[in-house]
FIZA-720213 format. One line per field, with one value per residue (C-alpha): residue number from 1; x, y, z. Coordinates in Angstrom, 2 decimals, padded with zeros to 5 digits. Example, Ala and Ser with C-alpha at 12.3 -4.5 7.8 and 13.67 -1.06 7.14 Angstrom:
residues 2
n	1,2
east	012.30,013.67
north	-004.50,-001.06
up	007.80,007.14
END
This chain:
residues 179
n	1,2,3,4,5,6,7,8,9,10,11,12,13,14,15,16,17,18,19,20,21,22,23,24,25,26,27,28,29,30,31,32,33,34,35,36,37,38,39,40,41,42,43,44,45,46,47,48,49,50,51,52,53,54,55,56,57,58,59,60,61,62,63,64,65,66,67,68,69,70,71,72,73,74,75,76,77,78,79,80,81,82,83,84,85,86,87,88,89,90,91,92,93,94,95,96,97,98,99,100,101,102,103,104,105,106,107,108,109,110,111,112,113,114,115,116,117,118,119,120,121,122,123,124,125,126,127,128,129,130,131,132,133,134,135,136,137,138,139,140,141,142,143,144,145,146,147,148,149,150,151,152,153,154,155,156,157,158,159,160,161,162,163,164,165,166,167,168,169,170,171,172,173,174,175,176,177,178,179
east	000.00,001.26,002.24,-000.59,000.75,000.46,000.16,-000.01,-001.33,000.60,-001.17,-000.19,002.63,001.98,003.70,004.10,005.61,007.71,008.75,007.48,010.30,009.29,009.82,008.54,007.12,004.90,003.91,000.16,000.38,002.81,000.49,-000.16,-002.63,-004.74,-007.29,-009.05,-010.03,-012.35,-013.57,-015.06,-015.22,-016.70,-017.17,-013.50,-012.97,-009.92,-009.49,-006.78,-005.59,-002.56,-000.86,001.49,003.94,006.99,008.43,006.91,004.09,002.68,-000.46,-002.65,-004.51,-006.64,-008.01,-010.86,-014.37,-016.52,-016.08,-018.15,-017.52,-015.48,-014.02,-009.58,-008.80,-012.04,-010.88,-007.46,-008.09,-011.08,-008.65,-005.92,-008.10,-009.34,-005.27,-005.20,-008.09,-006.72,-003.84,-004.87,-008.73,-008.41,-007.36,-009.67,-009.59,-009.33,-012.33,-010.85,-008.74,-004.92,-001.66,-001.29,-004.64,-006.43,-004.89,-005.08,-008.95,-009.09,-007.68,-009.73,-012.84,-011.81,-010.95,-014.61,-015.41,-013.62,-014.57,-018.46,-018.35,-016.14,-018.19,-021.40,-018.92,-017.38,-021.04,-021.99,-018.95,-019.45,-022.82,-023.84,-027.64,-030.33,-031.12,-027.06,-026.63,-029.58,-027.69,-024.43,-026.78,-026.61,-023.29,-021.96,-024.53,-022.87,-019.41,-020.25,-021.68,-019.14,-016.53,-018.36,-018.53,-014.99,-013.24,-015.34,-014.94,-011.07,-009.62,-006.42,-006.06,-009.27,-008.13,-009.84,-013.17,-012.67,-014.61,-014.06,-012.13,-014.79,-017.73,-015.61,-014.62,-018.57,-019.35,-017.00,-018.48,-022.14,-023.32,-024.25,-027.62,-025.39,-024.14
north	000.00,003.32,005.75,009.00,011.93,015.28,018.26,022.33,024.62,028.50,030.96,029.84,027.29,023.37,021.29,018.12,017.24,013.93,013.65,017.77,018.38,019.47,016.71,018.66,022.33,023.54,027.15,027.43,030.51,028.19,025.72,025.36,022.23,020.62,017.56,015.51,011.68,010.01,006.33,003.34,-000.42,-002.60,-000.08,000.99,005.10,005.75,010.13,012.02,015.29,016.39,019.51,020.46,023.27,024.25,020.45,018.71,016.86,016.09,014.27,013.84,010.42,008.41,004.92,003.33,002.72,005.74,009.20,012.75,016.07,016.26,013.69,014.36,013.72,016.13,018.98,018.62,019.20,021.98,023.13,023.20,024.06,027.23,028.09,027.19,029.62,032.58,032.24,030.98,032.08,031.90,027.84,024.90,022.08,018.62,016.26,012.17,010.10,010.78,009.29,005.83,004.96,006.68,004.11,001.54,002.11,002.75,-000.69,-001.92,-000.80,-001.60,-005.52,-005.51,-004.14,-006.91,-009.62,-008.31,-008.98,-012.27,-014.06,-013.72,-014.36,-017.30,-018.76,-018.29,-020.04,-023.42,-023.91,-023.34,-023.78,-021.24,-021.58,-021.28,-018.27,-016.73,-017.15,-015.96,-012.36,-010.91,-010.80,-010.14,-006.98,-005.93,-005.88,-004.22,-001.04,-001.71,-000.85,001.56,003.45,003.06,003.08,006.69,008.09,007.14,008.49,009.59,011.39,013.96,016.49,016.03,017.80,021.27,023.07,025.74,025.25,026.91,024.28,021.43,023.01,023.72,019.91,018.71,020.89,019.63,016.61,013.86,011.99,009.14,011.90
up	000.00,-001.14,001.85,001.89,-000.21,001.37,-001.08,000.21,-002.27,-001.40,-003.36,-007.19,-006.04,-005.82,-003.35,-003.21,000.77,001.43,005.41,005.56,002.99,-000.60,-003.28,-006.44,-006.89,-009.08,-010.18,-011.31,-012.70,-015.38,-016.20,-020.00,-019.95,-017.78,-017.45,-015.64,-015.34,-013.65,-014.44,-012.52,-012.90,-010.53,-007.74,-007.39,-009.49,-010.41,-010.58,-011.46,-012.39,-014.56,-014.61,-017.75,-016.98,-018.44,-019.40,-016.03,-016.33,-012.69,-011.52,-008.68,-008.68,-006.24,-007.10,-004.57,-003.36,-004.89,-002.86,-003.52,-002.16,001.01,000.77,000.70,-002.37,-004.12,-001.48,-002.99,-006.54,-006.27,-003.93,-006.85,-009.47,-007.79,-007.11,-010.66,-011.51,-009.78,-011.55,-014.83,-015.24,-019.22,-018.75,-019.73,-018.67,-020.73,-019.86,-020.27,-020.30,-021.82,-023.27,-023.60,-021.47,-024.08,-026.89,-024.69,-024.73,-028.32,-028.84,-026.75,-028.68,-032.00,-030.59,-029.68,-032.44,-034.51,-032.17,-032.42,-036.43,-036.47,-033.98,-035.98,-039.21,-038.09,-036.76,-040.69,-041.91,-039.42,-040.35,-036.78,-036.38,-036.21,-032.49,-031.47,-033.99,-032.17,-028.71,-030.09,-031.70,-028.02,-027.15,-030.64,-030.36,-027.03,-028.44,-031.12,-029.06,-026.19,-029.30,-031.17,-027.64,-026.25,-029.82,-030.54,-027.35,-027.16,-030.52,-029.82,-032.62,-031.10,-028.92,-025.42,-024.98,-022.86,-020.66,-018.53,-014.85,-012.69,-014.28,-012.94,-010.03,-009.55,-010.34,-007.75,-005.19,-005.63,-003.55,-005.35,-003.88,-002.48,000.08
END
């Protein structure tokens, strides 16, 4: 288990805090991109937030059971974000996944994709009967929109979708009905 990271935001300046001695800085006001994750599988969310500023890429990520607003890790980053505001107001933020994830995922869609045609192809070409190509129509179906979905939503070569800082920050501070 990872040790807890402790983070002070000081007006537009980041720091990250290892034994109360800085490991990394980061000036806000610097910051040229921005974006935020946030995806769940089987009740465990992954979130993170990356910072892009002058060469140094630096992220703030959480992975666990679901959370909403107060919990540490939400504090932290509308806590960032509105340091990131002040100093930045003109900045949008990226909404998705990045990097290699995002191609990961891509590939990942257009394997469903291909395995949502071939299964129903291959059924064809075996002679399979009528009642087990039936069965086999649902679950080709479901890969087929599981890729359509994660191979469209995951094109790397899209830029991110944008919106501005202070709508995320206000979507982080509203409690969700679990709350």
């Amino acid at each position: 288990m990872r040790p807890t990271q402790v983070y002070r935001v000081d007006g537009a300046t980041l720091t990250r805090l290892e034994n109360d001695a800085p490991l990394w800085q980061l000036d806000l006001s610097a910051v040229s991109s921005v974006s935020y994750a946030q995806t769940s599988v089987s009740g465990v969310t992954s979130r993170y937030l990356q910072l892009e500023a002058e060469g140094q890429t630096r992220r703030l990520s959480q992975t666990g059971a679901p959370s909403g607003p107060g919990d540490d890790f939400t504090t932290l980053i509308t806590t960032v974000l509105r340091a990131l505001h002040a100093a930045r107001p003109e900045i949008q933020i990226g909404w998705g996944i990045r990097g290699r994830a995002r191609v990961v995922m891509f590939v990942l869609g257009v394997l469903c994709l291909l395995v949502g045609i071939g299964l129903p192809v291959a059924a064809i070409a075996s002679g399979v009967s009528s009642d087990r190509f039936a069965a086999a129509a649902l679950p080709s179906l479901l890969l087929l929109a599981l890729g359509v979905v994660f191979s469209w939503a995951n094109r790397p070569w899209e830029p991110l979708p944008t919106m501005p800082l202070s709508q995320l920050i206000a979507t982080l501070d509203t409690p969700t009905n679990d709350s």
